[in-house]
N, C-alpha and C positions, 0 to 999 in steps of 0.2 A: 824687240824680240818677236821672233814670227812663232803663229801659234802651232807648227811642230817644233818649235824648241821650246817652246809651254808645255806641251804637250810629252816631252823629249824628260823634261824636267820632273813633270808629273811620273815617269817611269809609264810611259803610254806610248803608240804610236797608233796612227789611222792605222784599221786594217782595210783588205778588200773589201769589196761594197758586196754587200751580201744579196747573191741573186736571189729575184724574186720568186715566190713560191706560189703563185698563181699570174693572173692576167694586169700587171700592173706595173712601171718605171718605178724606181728605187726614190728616186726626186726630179722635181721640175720646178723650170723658171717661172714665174710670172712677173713683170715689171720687174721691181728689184727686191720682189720675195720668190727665197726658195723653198719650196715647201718638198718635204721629204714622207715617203710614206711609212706606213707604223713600222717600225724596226724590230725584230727578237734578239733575243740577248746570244746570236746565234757566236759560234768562236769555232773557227776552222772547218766552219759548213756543221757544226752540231749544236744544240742545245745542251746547255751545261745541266740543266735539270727542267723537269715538266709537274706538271700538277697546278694544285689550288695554292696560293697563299693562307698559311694560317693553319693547313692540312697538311699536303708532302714538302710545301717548301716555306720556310722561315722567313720569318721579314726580313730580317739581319740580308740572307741572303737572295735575296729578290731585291732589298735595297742594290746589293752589289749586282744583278741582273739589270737592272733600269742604268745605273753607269755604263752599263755595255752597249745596251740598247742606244742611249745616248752618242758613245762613239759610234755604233755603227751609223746613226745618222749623221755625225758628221762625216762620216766618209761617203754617206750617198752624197750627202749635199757638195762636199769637196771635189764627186765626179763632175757636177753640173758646172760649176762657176770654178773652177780650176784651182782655187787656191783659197782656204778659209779665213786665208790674210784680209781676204776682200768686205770680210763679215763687221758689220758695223753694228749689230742691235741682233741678240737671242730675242725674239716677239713672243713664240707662244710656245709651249710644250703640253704635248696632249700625252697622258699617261694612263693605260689599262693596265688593272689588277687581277689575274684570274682570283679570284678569292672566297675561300670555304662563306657559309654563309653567315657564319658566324664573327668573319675578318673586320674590323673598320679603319685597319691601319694604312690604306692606299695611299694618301698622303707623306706618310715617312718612307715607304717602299717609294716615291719618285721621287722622293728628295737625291735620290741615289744618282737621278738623270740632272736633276737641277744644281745641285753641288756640284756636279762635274763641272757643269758650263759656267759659271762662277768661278769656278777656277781658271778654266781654260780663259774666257774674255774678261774675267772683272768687270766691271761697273756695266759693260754690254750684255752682259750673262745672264742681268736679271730681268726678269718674263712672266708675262701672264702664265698660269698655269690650271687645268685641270686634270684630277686625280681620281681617276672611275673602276670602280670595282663591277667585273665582270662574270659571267658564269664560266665561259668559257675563250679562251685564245686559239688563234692557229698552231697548229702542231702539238698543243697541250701546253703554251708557252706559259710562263708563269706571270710573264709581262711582257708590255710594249710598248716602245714611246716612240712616238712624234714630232718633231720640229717645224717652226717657222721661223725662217731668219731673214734677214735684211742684209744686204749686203752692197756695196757701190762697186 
């Protein structure tokens, strides 16, 4: 099964690779990691919502924000190495939480990116991860995640 029919299955598809909003490439290669830059949970060129977690936006939904985030990174990384069939090992996921100061849920809020990938690769899904609660994100994002993958 190739992972747009995983993906297919999940009721998902890659979207476009979300251009970037200042001075920087979406993903790049190095050896045989592809390291993608922090993604927003952006969906048709917009954010679904902005603010703090814990304040304007809910964990529940910032969990489902960090899943987005996620696929958008797989569709940067998918522009570089042409096909995520090639991915052999999710390595790392780096996860920001804009969050009230009072939040300490960052951790369940990227579960949202990490359970995707687990779904999406099984046994290759699972990854180092950190989970950082922020003051503030680009555009007022409520989150952003990050990928490194490995891939042949």
């Amino acid at each position: 099964m190739t992972v747009n029919d995983r993906l297919a299955e999940l009721g998902l598809a890659l979207p476009p690779v979300v251009p970037p909003v200042a001075a920087y490439v979406p993903a790049l290669i190095s050896g045989n990691l592809v390291f993608t830059s922090g993604q927003l949970p952006m969906t048709g060129g917009v954010l679904p919502a902005v603010g703090k977690v814990g304040a304007e936006v809910g964990a529940d939904e910032a969990k489902e924000y960090a899943r987005i985030c996620a696929l958008n990174a797989l569709a940067a990384a998918d522009s570089v190495i042409g096909s995520l069939d090639r991915v052999t090992r999710v390595v790392k996921v780096l996860g920001f939480v804009a969050s009230d100061p009072e939040f300490t849920g960052q951790s369940g809020v990227i579960n949202g990116a990490s359970e995707l990938l687990g779904e999406v690769f099984g046994d290759a899904g699972k990854h180092a991860r950190s989970a950082v609660g922020v003051a503030v994100l680009p555009l007022n994002s409520p989150v952003e995640v990050e990928l490194v993958l490995e891939f042949a």
